[in-house]
C-alpha positions as CSV (number, residue, x, y, z in Angstrom):
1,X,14.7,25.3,23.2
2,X,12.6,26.9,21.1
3,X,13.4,25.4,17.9
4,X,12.5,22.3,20.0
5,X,8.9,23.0,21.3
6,X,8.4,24.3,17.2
7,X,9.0,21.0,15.9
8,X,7.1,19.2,18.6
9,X,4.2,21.7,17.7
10,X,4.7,20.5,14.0
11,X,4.9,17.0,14.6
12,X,1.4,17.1,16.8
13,X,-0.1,19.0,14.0
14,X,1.0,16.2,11.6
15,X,-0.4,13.5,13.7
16,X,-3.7,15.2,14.3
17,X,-4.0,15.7,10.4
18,X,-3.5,12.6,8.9
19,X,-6.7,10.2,9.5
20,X,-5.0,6.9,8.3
21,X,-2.6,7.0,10.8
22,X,-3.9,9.4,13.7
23,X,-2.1,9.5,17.2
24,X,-1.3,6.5,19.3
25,X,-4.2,8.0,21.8
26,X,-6.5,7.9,18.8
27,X,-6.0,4.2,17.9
28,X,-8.2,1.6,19.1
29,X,-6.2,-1.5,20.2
30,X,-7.4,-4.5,19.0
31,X,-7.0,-8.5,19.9
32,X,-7.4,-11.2,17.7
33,X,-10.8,-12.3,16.4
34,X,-12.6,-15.4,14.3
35,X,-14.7,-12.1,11.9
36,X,-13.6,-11.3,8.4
37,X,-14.8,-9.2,5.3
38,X,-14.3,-10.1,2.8
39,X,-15.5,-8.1,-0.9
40,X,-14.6,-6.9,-4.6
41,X,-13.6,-3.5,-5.5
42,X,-14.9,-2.2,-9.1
43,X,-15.2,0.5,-11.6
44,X,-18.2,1.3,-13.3
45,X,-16.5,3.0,-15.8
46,X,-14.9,1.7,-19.3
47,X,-11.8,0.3,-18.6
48,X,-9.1,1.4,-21.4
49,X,-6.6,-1.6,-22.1
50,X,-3.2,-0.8,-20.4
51,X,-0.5,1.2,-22.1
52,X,1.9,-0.8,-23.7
53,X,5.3,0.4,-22.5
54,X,8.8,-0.4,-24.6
55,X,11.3,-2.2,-22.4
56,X,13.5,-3.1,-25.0
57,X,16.3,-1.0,-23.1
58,X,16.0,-3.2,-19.9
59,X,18.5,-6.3,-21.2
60,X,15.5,-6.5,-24.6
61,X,13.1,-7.5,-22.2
62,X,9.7,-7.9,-23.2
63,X,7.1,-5.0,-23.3
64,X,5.0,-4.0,-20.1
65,X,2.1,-1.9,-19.4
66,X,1.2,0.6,-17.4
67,X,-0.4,-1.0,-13.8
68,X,-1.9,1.9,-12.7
69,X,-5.7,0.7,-13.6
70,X,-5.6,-2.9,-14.4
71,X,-9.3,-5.0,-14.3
72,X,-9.9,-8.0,-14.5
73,X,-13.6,-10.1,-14.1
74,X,-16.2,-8.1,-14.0
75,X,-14.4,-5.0,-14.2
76,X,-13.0,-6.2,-10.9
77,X,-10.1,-3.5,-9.7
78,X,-6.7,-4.8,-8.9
79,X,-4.5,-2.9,-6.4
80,X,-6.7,-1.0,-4.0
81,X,-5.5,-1.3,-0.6
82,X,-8.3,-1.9,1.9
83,X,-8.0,-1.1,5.3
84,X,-9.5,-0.9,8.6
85,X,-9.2,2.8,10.1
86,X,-8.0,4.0,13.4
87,X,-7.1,0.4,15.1
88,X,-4.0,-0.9,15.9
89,X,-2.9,-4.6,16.5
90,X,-2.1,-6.2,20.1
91,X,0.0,-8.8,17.9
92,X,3.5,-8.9,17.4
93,X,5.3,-6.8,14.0
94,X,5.5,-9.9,11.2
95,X,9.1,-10.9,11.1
96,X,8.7,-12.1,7.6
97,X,10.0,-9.5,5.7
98,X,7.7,-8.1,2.6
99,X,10.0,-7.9,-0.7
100,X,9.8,-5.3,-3.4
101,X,11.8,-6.5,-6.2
102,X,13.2,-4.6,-9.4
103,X,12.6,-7.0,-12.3
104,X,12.8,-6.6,-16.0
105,X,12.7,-3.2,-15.1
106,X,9.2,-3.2,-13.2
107,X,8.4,-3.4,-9.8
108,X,7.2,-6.1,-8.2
109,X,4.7,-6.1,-7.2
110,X,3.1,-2.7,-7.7
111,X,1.8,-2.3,-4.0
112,X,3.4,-3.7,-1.0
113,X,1.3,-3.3,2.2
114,X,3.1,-3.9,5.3
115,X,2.5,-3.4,9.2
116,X,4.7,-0.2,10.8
117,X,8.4,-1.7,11.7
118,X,8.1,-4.6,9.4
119,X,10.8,-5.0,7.3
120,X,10.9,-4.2,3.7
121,X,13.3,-5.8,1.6
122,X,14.3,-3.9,-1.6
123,X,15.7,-6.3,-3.9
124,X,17.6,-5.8,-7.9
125,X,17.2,-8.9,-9.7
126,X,17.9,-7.4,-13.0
127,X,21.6,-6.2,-14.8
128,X,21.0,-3.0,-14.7
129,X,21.1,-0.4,-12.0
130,X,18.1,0.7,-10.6
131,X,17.6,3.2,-7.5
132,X,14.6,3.2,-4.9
133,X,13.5,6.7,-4.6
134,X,10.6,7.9,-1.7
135,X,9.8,10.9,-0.2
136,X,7.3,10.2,2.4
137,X,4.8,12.9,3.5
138,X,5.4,11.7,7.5
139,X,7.7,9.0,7.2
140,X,12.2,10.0,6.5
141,X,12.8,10.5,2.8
142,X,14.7,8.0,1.0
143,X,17.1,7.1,-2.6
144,X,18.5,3.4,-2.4
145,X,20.6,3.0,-5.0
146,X,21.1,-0.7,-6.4
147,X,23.8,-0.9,-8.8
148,X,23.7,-4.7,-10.0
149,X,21.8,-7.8,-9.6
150,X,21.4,-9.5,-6.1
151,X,21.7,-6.1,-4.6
152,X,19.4,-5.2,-2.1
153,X,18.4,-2.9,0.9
154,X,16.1,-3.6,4.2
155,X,14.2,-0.9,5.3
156,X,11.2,-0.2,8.1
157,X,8.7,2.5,8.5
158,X,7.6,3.9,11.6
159,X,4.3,5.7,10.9
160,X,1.6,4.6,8.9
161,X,1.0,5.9,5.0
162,X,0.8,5.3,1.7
163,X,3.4,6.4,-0.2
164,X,4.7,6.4,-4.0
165,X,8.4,4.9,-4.8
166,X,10.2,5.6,-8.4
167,X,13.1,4.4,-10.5
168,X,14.9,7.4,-11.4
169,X,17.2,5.4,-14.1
170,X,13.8,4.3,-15.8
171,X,11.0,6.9,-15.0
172,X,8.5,4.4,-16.0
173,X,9.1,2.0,-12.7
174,X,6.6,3.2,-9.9
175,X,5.0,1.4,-7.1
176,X,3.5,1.9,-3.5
177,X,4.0,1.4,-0.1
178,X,1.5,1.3,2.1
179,X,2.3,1.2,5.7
180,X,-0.6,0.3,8.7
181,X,-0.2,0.4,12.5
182,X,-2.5,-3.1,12.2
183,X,-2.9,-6.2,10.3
184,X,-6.3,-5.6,8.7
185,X,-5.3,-4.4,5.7
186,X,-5.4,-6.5,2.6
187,X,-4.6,-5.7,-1.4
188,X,-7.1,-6.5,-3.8
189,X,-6.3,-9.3,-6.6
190,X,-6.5,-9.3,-10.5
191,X,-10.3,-9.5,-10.5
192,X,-11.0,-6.9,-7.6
193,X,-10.9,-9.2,-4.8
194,X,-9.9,-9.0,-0.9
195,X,-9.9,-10.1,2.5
196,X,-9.3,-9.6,6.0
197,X,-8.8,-11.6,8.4
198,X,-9.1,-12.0,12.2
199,X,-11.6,-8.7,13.6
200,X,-12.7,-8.9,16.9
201,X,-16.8,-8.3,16.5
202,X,-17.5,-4.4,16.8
203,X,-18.2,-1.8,14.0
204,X,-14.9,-0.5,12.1
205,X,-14.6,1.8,9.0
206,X,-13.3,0.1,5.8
207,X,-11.2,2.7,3.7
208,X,-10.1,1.6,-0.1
209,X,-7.4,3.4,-1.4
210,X,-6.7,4.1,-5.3
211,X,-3.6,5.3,-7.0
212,X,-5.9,7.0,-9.9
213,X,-8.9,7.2,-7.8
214,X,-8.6,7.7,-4.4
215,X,-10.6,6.8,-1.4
216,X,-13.9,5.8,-0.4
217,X,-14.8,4.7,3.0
218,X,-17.9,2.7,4.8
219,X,-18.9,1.4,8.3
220,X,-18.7,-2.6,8.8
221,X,-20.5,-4.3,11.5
222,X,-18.7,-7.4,11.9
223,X,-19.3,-10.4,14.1
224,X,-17.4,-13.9,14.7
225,X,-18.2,-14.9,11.4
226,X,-18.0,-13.5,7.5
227,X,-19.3,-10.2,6.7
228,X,-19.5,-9.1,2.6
229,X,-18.4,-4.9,2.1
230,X,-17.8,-3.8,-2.0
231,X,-16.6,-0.9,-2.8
232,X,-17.4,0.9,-6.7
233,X,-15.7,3.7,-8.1
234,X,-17.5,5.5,-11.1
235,X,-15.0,7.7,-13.4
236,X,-14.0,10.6,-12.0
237,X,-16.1,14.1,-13.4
């Protein structure tokens, strides 16, 4: 019993700690709407071209480079995850599943953003073996290990985070999961850009979230229509 109430107590103080996911109490509920915001993401700083990474050992592939800063237009910055915090969605989980593949020994892509209980499917479309390897701060720890090509694993998430996966076999492979307990997330494109859809009017904070960079937040008002938010990151001091 008491080893009981000590987890409960432990779990509580992870929910009340984490303000991208929050309790179920804390979440606002929302219905679909006709607003959207749509907006860039930036960095004021100079952008250093990519590193160029060897893949020769992955079946003589071709070189890749290093996605974690990639701009594009305008210094436009690709893979932020922007989200709405502390809502939730009255719509049903997507049963599309979102796919994170293992190709030429990269991930692909380098962010997947996907509602909590939506499948992800973990795919190996190259020779080699590769393994999926996660350890969550909230959500259960996991290694998938996919020994040739066609393999692949579904998994879910039941809480929402973000979250780094690795390659153990190449230490190069990383990407992200991101994991909301809504749909009004998006990921940003090449050049920066993103959108969300389908707000009910009201006032919401917009968080962007950086692998290299981090966070920064700001209110929204939207309304039935389209409503403009940017985000810029300078360098960090």
């Amino acid at each position: 019993m008491r080893w009981a109430i000590c987890n409960l107590l432990v779990t509580l103080a992870v929910l009340g700690c984490d303000d991208r996911k929050g309790s179920v109490a804390e979440l606002k509920r929302l219905s679909p709407g006709n607003g959207q915001i749509v907006g860039k993401v930036t960095f004021g700083g100079t952008v250093v071209t990519p590193a160029r990474i060897d893949n020769s050992i992955c079946h003589g592939a071709a070189p890749i480079v290093d996605e974690a800063v990639l701009a594009g237009k305008e210094n436009g910055l690709a893979n932020v995850i922007v989200s709405v915090a502390g809502v939730s969605s009255a719509t049903a989980v997507p049963k599309l599943a979102a796919e994170l593949d293992q190709k030429n020994c990269r991930f692909s892509p380098h962010i997947v953003a996907v509602r909590t209980g939506q499948v992800v499917k973990i795919k190996n479309s190259d020779p080699e073996a590769h393994n999926v390897h996660a350890n969550p701060a909230v959500n259960p720890a996991f290694n998938v290990g996919l020994t040739n090509a066609g393999a692949s694993k579904d998994v879910t998430f039941a809480v929402s985070e973000i979250f780094r996966v690795k390659c153990d076999v190449h230490p190069w492979m990383t990407a992200y999961i991101g994991v909301f307990d809504s749909d009004y997330f998006a990921v940003s494109n090449a050049d920066g850009e993103f959108e969300i859809k389908g707000l009910p009017p009201g006032s919401y904070e917009l968080v962007a979230w950086h692998e290299r960079f981090g966070e920064l937040r700001k209110t929204v008002t939207v309304s039935d229509g389209r409503q403009e938010a940017n985000f810029a990151y300078e360098p960090p001091k």
